[in-house]
ZAMARGU-4260 file (C-alpha; in steps of 0.2 Angstrom, whole numbers, plus 5000, padded with zeros to 4 digits):
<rodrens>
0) 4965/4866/5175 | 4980/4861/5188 | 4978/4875/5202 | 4969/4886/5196 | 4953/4893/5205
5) 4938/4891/5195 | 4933/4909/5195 | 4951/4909/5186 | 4947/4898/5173 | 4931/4907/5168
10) 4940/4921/5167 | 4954/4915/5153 | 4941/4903/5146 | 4930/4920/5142 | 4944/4930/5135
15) 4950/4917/5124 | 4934/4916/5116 | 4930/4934/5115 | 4948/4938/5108 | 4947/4926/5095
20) 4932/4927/5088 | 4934/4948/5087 | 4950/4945/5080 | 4950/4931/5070 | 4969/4926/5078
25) 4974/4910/5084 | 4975/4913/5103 | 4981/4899/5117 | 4980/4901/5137 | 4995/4892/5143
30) 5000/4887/5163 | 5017/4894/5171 | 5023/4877/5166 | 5022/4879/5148 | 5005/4868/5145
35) 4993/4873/5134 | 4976/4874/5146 | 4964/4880/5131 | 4966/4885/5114 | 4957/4893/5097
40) 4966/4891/5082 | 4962/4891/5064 | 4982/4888/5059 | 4992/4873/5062 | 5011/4876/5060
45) 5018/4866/5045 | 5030/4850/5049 | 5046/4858/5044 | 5045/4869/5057 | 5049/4869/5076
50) 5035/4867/5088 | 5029/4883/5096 | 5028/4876/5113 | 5048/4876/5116 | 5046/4896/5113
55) 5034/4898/5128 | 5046/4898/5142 | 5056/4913/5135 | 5038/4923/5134 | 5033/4916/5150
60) 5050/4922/5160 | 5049/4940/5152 | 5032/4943/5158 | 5037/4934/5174 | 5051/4948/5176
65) 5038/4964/5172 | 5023/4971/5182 | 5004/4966/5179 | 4999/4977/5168 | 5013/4973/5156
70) 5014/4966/5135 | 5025/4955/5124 | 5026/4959/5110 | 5037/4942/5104 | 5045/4939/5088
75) 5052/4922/5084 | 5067/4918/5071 | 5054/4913/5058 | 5047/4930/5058 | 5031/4924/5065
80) 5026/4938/5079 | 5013/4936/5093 | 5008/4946/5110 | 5006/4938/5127 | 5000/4944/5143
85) 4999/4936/5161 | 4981/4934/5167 | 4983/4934/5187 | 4971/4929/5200 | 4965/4938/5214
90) 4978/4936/5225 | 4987/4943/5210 | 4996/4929/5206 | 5001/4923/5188 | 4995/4908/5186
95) 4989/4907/5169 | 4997/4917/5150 | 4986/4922/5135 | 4995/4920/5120 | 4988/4931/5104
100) 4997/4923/5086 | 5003/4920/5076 | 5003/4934/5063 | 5012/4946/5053 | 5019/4964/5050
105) 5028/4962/5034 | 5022/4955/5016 | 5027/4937/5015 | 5036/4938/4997 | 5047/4927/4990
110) 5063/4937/4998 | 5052/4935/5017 | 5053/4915/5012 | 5067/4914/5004 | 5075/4922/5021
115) 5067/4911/5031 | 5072/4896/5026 | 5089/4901/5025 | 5093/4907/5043 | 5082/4891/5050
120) 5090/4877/5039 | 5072/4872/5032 | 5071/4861/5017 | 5067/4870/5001 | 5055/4858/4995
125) 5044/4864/5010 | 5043/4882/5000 | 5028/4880/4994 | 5017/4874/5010 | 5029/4889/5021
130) 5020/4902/5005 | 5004/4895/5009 | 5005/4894/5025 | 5011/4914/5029 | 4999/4920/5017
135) 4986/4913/5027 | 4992/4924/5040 | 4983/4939/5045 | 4991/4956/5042 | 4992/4967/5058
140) 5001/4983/5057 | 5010/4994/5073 | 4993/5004/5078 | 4984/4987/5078 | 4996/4977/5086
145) 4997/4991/5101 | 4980/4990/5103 | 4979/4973/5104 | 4992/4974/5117 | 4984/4985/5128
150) 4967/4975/5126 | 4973/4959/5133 | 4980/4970/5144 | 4963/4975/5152 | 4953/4960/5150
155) 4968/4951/5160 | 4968/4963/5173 | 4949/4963/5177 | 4937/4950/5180 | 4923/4949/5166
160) 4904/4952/5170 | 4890/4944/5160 | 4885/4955/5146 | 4867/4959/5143 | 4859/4961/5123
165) 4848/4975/5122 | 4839/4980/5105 | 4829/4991/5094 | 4813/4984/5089 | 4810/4974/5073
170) 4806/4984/5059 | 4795/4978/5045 | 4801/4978/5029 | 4791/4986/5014 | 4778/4974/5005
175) 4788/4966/4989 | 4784/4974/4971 | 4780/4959/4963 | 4778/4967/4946 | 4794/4972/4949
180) 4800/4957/4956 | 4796/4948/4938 | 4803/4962/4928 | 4821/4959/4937 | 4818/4938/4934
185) 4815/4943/4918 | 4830/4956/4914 | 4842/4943/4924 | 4837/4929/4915 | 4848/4926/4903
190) 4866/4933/4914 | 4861/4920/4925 | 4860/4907/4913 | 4877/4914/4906 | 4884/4915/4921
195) 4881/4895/4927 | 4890/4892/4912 | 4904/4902/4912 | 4906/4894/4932 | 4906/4879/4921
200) 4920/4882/4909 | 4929/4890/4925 | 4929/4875/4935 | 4935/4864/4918 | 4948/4876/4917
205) 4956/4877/4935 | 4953/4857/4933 | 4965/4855/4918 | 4978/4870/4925 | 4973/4877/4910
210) 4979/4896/4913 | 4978/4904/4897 | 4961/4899/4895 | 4957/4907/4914 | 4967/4920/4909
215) 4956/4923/4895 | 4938/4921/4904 | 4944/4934/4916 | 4947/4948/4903 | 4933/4943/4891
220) 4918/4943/4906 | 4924/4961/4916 | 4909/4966/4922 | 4898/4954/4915 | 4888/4946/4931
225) 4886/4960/4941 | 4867/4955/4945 | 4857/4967/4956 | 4861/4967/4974 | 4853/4956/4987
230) 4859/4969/4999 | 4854/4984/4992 | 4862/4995/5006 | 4876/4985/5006 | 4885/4984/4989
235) 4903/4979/4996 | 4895/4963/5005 | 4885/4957/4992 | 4900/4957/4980 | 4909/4947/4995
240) 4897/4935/4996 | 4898/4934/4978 | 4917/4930/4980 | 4915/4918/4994 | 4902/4908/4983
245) 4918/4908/4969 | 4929/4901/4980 | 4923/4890/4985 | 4919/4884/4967 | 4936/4886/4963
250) 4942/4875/4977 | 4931/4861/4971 | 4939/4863/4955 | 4957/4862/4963 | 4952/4847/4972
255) 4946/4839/4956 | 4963/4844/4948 | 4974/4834/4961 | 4977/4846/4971 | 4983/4843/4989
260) 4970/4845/5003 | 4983/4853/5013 | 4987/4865/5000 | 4968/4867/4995 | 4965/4873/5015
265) 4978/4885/5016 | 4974/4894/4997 | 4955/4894/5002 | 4958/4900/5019 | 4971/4916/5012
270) 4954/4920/5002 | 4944/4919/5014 | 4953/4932/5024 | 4955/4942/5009 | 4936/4943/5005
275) 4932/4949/5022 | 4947/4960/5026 | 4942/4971/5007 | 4938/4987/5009 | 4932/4995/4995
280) 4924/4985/4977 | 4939/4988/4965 | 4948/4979/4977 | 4935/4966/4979 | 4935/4962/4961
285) 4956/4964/4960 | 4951/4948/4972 | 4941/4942/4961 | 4952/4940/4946 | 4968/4933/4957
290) 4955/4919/4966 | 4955/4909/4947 | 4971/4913/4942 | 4978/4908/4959 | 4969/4892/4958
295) 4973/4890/4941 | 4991/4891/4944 | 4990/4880/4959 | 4984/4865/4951 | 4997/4867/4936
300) 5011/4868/4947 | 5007/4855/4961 | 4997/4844/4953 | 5002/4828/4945 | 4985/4818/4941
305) 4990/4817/4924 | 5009/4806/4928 | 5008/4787/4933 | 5010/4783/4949 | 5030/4777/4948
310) 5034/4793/4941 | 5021/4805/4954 | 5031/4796/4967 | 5049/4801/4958 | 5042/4818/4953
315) 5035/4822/4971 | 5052/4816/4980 | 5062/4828/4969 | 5052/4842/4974 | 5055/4839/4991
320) 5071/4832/4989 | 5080/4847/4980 | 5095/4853/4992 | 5100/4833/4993 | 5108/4819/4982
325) 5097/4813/4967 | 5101/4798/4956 | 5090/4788/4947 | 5093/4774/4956 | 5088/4780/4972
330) 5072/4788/4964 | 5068/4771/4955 | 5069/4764/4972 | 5058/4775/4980 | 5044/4774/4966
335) 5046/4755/4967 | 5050/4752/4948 | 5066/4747/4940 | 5080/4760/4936 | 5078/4756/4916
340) 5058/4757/4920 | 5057/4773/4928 | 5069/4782/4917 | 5059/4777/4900 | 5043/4782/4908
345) 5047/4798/4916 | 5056/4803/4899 | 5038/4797/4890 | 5025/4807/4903 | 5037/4825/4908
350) 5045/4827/4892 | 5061/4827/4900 | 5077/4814/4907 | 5078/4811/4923 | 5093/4820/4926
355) 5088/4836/4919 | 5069/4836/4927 | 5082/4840/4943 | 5092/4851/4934 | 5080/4862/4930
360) 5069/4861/4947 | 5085/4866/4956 | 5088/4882/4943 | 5069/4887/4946 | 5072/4886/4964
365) 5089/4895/4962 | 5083/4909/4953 | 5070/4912/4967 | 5084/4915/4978 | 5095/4927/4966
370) 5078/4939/4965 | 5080/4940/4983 | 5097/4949/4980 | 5101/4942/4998 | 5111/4928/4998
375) 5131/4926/4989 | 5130/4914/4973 | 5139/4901/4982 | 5127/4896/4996 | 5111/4898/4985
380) 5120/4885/4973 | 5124/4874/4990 | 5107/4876/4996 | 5098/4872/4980 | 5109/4854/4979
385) 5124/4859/4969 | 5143/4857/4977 | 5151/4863/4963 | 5150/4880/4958 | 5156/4877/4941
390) 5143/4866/4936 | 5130/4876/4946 | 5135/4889/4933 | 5135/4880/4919 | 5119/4872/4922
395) 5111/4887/4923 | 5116/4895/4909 | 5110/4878/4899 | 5094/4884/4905 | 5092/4904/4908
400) 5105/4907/4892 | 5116/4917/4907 | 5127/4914/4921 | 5120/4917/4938 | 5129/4934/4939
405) 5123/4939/4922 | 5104/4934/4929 | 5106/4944/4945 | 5114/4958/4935 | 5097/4958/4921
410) 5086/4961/4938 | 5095/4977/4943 | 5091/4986/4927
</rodrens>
């Protein structure tokens, strides 16, 4: 607490709590100094990128130069945007900042990514976590986000009184029909017996990566389990609580498939937003559908349960490893097997040489860039870990059948 009175620290340990849990935003209270004195956070940056806290004297020294009453609205160079307010004391001094963020204004698409990790020098193996972790991030658009402004705004600028509950009186509810009742145990029955075993194929499914078969339960059971509602009023949240009991499943599922947990928390929290943040129940069942497949996906891409462990280790340095030198020696050395060793097996378990299991990572990556339309040829080949432009085209036309030119050229029409 430093200085600060305790009638003070009441004060921004109240708003804190009120602000984040209305608006479901990470939100910090930080000291003139820079410190973080209390916080409520749901997201924790990822590695590759640069700590929050060396942004906090830019945002203190603008609100220092403004009036009380006064809003950032602060935007760093990794496109992630917050709002800050100074909370002053009653001798009207700013002692203490509230800090509302991150979050985002814009869809975080490949291009969004893509742009990010160019202008900040971040290493392309961390795509995938940077997705994950942006998706997580709530949505906020230019009403809401002046709102929010001019709320902390007035809970800074006032002290807070104890709120009192008052409520209506407790209404019973209408005796049960149990004739009724066994009619619908009845007439459900057999869905629910369906429908525990369809979870079941589900979860193999997600489990194996398997999509096409996920693909196919999705289509083939439209419409198949929508069981009486156990809010009858409500129809939108008992589907969400349907979806929320089906994420949950297919995170177990995920997790059984070797999927990371890192990776796991960021995918399950994006639902989670999702589900809550739906408004109508087309869109809650549009939900529905991308929760398997997104899973499904997940595990096929990231996992690598099914490879020993010499040639997890080789395939997961790659991954991470793309914009930098690759030999097999160096890769052998880091999976802790012989050269001769690594080469036979990797060939045996990905299908694929060494050599060309890069090859073909870096064009995927590549091809992510070229989509974007952003970037010149020449530093998406230098950032994806080619120095020669030649070869950069040669190599992907070994595997796209056209050069990059051609590739960017096929998007336009």
């Amino acid at each position: 607490m430093l200085d600060m009175e305790p009638q003070h620290w009441s004060k921004v340990n109240k708003i804190a709590k009120i602000v984040h849990q209305v608006t479901k935003l990470d939100i910090r209270i930080i000291d003139r100094n820079g410190h973080t004195l209390l916080e409520s956070v749901s997201h924790q940056f990822p590695a590759c990128m640069t700590e929050l806290s060396v942004e906090y004297e830019t945002i203190l020294a603008c609100l220092d130069n403004h009036p009380p009453g006064s809003y950032f609205y602060y935007v760093n160079s990794c496109g992630l945007e917050f709002i800050a307010s100074a909370a002053t004391e009653s001798n009207d001094l700013k002692t203490s900042y509230v800090l509302l963020g991150p979050f985002l204004s814009s869809n975080p698409d490949s291009d969004f990514i893509s742009g990010i990790i160019y202008l900040n020098r971040l290493p392309i193996g961390e795509r995938k976590v940077l997705q994950e972790f942006y998706q997580s991030l709530r949505m906020i658009s230019s009403n809401e986000g002046t709102s929010l402004g001019d709320l902390l705004v007035q809970l800074c600028a006032h002290e807070p009184v104890d709120s009192r509950l008052i409520t209506t009186d407790i209404q019973t509810l209408p005796p049960v029909d149990k004739e009724q009742q066994r009619a619908d145990i009845a007439d459900n029955y057999n869905i629910i017996d369906v429908r525990y075993r369809y979870e079941k194929t589900v979860m193999n499914a997600i489990t194996k990566g398997d999509t096409s078969a996920v693909n196919k339960l999705v289509k083939e059971t439209a419409g198949l389990f929508e069981l009486p509602d156990r809010f009858p009023e409500s129809p939108i949240r008992s589907a969400k609580n349907l979806l929320i009991v089906s994420n949950t499943i297919c995170r177990i599922a995920a997790e059984r498939g070797g999927m990371k947990p890192m990776q796991l928390h960021m995918l399950s929290e994006r639902f989670a937003i999702m589900i809550e943040r739906a408004s109508n129940l087309p869109h809650i069942k549009k939900i529905g559908e991308r929760i398997m497949i997104e899973y499904c996906e997940a595990v096929k891409e990231d996992s690598t349960k099914q490879y020993s462990m010499p040639v997890k280790k080789a395939v997961d340095y790659i991954s991470l490893h793309l914009d930098q030198p690759l030999t097999l020696s160096g890769l052998a050395e880091t999976a802790q097997v012989s050269a001769s060793h690594l080469s036979r097996q990797f060939k045996l378990e990905t299908g694929m040489g060494v050599t060309d299991y890069v090859n073909w990572k870096r064009i995927e990556e590549s091809k992510l860039y070229l989509q974007s339309g952003t970037l010149p040829i020449t530093d998406i080949a230098f950032l994806v870990g080619f120095n020669d432009l030649n070869y950069f085209g040669r190599v992907f036309k070994k595997y796209t059948d056209s050069t990059p030119s051609q590739y960017v050229h096929s998007l336009i029409k």
